[in-house]
C-alpha positions as CSV (number, residue, x, y, z in Angstrom):
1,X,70.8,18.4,-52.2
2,X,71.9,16.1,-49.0
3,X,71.6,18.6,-46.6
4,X,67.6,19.3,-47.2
5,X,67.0,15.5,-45.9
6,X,69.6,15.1,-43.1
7,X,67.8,19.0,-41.7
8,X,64.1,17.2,-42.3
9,X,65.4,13.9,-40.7
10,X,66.6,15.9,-37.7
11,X,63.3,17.7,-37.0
12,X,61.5,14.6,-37.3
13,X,63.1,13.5,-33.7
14,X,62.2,17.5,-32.1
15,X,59.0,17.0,-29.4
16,X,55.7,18.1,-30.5
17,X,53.5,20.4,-28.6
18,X,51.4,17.1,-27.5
19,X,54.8,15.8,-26.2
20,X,56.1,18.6,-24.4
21,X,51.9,18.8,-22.5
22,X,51.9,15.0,-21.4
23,X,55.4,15.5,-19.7
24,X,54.2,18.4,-17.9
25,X,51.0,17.1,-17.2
26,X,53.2,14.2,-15.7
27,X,55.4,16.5,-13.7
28,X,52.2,18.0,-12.3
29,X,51.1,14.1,-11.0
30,X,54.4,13.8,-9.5
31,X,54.7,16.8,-7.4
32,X,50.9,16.4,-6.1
33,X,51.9,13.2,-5.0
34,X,54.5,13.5,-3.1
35,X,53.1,17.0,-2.2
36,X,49.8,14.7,-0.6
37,X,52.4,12.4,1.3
38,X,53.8,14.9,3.6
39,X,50.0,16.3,3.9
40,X,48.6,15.1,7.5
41,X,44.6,15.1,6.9
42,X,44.1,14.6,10.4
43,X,44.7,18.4,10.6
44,X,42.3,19.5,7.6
45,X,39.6,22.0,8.9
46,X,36.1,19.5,8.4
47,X,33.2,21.5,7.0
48,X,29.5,20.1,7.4
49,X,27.7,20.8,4.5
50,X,24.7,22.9,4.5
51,X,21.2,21.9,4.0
52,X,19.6,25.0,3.5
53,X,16.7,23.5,1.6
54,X,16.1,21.1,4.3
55,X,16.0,24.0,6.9
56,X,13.3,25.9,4.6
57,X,11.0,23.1,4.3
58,X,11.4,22.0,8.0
59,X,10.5,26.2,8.9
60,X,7.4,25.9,6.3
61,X,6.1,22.7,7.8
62,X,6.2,24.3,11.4
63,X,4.7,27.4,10.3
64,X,1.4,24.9,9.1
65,X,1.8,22.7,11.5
66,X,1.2,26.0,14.4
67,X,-1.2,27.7,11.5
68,X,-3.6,24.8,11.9
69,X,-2.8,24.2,15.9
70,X,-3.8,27.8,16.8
71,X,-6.7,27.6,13.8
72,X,-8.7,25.2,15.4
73,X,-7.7,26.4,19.3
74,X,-9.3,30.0,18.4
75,X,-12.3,28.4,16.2
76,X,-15.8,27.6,18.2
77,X,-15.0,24.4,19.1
78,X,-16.5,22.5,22.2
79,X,-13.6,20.4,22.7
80,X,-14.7,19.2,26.3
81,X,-17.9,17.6,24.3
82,X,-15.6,15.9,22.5
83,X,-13.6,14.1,25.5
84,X,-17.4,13.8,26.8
85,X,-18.3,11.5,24.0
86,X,-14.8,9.8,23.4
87,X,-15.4,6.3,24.9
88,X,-19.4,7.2,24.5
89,X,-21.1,3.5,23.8
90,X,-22.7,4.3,21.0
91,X,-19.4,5.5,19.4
92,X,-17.9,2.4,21.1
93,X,-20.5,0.0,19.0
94,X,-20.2,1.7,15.7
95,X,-16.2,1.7,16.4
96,X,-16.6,-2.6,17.1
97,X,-18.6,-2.8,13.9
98,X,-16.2,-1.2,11.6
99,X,-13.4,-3.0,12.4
100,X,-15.3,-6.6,13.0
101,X,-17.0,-5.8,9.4
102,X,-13.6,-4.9,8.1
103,X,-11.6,-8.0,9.2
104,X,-15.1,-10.0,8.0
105,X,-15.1,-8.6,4.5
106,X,-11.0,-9.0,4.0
107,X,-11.6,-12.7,4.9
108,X,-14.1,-13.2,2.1
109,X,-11.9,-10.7,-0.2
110,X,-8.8,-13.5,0.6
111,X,-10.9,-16.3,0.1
112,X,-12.1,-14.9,-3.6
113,X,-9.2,-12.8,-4.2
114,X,-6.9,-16.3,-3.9
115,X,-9.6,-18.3,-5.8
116,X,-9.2,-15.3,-8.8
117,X,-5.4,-15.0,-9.0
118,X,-5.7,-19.1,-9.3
119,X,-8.5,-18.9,-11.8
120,X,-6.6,-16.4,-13.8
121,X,-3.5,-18.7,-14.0
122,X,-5.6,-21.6,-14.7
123,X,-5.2,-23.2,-18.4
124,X,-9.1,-23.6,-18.3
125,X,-10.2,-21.1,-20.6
126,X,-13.5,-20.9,-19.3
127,X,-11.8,-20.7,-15.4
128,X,-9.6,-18.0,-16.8
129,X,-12.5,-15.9,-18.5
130,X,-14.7,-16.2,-15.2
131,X,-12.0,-15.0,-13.5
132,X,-10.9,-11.9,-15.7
133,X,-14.6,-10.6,-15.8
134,X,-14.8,-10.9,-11.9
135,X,-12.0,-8.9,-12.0
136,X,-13.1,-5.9,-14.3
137,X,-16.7,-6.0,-13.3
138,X,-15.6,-5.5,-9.5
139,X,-12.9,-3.3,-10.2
140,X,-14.8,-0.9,-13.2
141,X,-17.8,0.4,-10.7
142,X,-17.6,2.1,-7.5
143,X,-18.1,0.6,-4.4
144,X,-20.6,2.9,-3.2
145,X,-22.7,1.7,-6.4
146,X,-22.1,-1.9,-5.3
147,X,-24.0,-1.4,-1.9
148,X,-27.1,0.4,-3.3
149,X,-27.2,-2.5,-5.7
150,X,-27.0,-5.5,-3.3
151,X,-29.1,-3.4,-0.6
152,X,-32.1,-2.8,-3.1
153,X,-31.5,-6.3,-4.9
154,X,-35.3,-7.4,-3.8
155,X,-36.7,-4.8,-6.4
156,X,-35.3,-7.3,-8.9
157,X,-35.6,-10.7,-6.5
158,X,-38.8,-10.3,-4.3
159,X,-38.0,-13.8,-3.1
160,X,-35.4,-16.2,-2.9
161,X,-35.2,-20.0,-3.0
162,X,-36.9,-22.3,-4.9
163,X,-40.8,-22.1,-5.9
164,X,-42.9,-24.4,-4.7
165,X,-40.4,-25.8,-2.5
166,X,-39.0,-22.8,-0.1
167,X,-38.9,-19.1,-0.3
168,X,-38.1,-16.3,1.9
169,X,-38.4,-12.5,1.6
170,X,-35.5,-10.9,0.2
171,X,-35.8,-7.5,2.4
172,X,-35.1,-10.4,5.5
173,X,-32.3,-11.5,3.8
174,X,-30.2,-8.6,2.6
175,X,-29.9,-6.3,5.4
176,X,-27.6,-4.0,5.9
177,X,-24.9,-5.9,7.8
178,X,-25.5,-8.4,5.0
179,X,-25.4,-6.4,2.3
180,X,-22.2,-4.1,3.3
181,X,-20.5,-7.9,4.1
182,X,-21.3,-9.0,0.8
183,X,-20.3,-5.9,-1.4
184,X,-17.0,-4.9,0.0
185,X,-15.8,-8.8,0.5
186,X,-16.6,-9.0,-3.2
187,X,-15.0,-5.7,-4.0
188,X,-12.2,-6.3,-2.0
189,X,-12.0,-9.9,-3.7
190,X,-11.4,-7.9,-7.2
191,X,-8.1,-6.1,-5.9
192,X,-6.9,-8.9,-3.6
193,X,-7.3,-11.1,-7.2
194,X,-4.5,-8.9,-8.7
195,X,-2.2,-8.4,-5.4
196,X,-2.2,-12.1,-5.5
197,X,-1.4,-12.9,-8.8
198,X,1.8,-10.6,-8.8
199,X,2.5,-12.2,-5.8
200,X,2.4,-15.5,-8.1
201,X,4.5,-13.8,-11.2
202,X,7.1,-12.8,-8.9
203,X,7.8,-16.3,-8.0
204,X,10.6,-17.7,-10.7
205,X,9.5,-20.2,-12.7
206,X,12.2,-22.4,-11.8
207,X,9.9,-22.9,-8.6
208,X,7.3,-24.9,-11.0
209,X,9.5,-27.0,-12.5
210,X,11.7,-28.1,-9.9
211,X,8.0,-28.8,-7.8
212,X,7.0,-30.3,-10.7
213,X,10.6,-32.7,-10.9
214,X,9.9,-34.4,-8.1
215,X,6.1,-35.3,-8.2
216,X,4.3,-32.5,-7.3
217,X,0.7,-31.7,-8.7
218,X,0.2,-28.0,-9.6
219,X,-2.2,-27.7,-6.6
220,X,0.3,-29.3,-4.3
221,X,3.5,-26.8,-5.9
222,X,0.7,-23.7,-5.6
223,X,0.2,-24.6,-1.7
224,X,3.6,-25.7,-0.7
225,X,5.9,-24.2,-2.8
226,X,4.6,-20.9,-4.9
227,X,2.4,-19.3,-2.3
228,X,4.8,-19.5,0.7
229,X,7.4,-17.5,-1.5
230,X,4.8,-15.2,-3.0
231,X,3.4,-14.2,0.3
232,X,6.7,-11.7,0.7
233,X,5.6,-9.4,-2.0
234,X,1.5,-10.2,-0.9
235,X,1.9,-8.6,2.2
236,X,2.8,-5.2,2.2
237,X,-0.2,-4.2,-0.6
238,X,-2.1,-6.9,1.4
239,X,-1.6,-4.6,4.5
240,X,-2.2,-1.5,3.0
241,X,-5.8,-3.2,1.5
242,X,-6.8,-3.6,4.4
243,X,-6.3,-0.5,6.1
244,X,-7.6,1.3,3.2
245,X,-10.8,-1.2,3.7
246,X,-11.4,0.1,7.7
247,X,-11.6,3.6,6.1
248,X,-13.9,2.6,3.1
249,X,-16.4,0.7,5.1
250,X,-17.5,4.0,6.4
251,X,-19.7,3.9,3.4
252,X,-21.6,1.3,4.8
253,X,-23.1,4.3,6.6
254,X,-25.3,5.3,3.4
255,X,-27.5,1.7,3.5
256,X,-28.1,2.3,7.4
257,X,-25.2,-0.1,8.8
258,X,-24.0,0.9,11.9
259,X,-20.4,1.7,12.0
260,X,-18.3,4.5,13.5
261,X,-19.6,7.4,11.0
262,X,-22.9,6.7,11.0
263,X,-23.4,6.4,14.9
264,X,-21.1,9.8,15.2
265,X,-23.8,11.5,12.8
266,X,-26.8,10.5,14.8
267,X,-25.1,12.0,18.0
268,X,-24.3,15.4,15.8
269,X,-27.0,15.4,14.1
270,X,-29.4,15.4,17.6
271,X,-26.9,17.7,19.5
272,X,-25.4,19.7,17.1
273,X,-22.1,19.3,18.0
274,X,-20.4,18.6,14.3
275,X,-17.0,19.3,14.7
276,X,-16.4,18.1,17.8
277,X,-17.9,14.9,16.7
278,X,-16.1,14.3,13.9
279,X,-12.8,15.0,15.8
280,X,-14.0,11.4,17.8
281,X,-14.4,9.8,14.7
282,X,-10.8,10.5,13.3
283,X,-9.5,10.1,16.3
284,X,-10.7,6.2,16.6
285,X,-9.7,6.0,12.7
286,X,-6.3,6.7,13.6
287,X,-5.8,4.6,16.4
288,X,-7.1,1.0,14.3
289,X,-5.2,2.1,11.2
290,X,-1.8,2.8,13.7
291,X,-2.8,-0.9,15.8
292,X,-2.9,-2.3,12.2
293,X,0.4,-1.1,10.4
294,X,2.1,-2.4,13.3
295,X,0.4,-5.7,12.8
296,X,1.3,-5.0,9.0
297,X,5.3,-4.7,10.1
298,X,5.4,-7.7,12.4
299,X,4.0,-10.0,9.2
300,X,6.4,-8.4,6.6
301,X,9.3,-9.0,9.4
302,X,7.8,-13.2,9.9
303,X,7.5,-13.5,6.0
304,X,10.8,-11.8,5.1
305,X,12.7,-13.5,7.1
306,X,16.1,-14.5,4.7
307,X,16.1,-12.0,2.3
308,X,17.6,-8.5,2.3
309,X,17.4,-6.1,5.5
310,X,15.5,-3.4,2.8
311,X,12.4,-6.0,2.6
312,X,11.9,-6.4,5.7
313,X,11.2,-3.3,7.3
């Protein structure tokens, strides 16, 4: 009867499976180790990985790329017409239009869009509502729409000014340069309103307060403290409004303004020469968008100026 317990007590002390697994397990470690100290990796054989994907899509891309090179070198196309008419002067005008017009209606879009985001953060009620339907009204219809709208705005208004005292003709007043200043600057205004204000949000509100500590107004923190931070994250959408704007004043074209598409289709449209026209036209297009992204880098460099290298390329 005492040798049952003394025979239990002595396989109590035997090493389980899970013992006898960690040791070797631990034998394994060792041996690696010092197996990986006497290794010189200096000697390994370096293999470059392989990027076969990449090499696909590069292949595919070069194969369009030629595709549409050859396409339109084989197709009828007069392309000494279009190094004719590349610095034609009426191509030259409509190109100086579009981009004055463009740099004219993103001033007035700043000037609103600024006035907006303010409006929006304003704890006037009535400021804030004005500013919200500004917003949504712009924004909800089509740009296109807008400059029918203020180009045909003397079938509602005949005349403007004050009876009795001074009027004038509408169809003097809202021509086409006028009108296609007038409805993109206000469309433009819309968008800029909402590039501003998260401009504004991203500023910490720490900013306000400590502005606010030491005397400030809220006009005087907005100008001197808010805005200059704000204007890091304003710029790159800023930018990209903008050269989104040079492209969409082209349908300025459709209430008789003069800008690069509309002169290019007069000279098509009396010569016949479409293609070849059109190749002038997105030619010039590229050029002002490629003169203003740089312009667009060299600001986001100046106003990013302390903060990480990835926010200021």
């Amino acid at each position: 009867m005492e040798a049952r317990p003394q025979q239990l007590h002595h396989r109590d002390h035997r090493p389980g499976p899970r013992a006898l697994t960690d040791a070797a397990v631990a034998e394994a470690a060792d041996a690696a180790a010092h197996e990986a100290e006497g290794l010189d990796i200096a000697r390994l054989r370096h293999v470059r990985p392989r990027y076969y994907g990449r090499w696909a899509a590069v292949a595919l891309i070069l194969a369009f790329v030629v595709f549409i090179v050859v396409s339109f070198a084989r197709g009828n196309i007069d392309w000494g017409t279009s190094g004719e008419f590349l610095f034609w002067p009426t191509i030259m005008y409509g190109l100086l239009n579009t981009i004055w017009i463009s740099i004219a209606s993103m001033a007035l879009g700043i000037v609103l869009g600024v006035l907006c985001a303010v409006g929006r953060g304003s704890p006037n009620p009535v400021l804030r509502g004005v500013a919200m339907f500004y917003a949504w009204f712009f924004r909800g219809t089509p740009v296109i729409l807008q400059l029918l709208i203020w180009f045909n705005l003397a079938l509602v208004f005949p005349r403007l000014g004050i009876h009795g005292l001074w009027q004038i003709r509408t169809v003097d007043v809202i021509t086409p340069v006028f009108a296609a200043l007038v409805g993109l600057g206000l469309n433009e205004g819309a968008y800029i309103s909402e590039i501003v204000r998260s401009g504004l949000l991203a500023v910490d509100r720490g900013q306000y307060e400590a502005a606010k500590s030491i005397g400030m107004s809220y006009t005087q923190a907005l100008w001197r403290i808010i805005m200059p931070q704000a204007m890091r994250v304003v710029i790159p959408p800023l930018g990209n409004e903008f050269i989104g704007l040079l492209k969409t004043s082209s349908l300025a074209s459709i209430i008789g303004f003069s800008d690069l598409l509309r002169n290019v289709q007069d000279i098509y449209y009396n010569s016949g020469k479409v293609i070849e026209l059109l190749m002038i036209a997105g030619f010039w297009y590229l050029v002002v968008v490629s003169v203003a992204t740089v312009g667009q880098a060299g600001l986001e460099r100046r106003f990013g100026r302390g903060h990480a290298p990835g926010a200021r390329r």
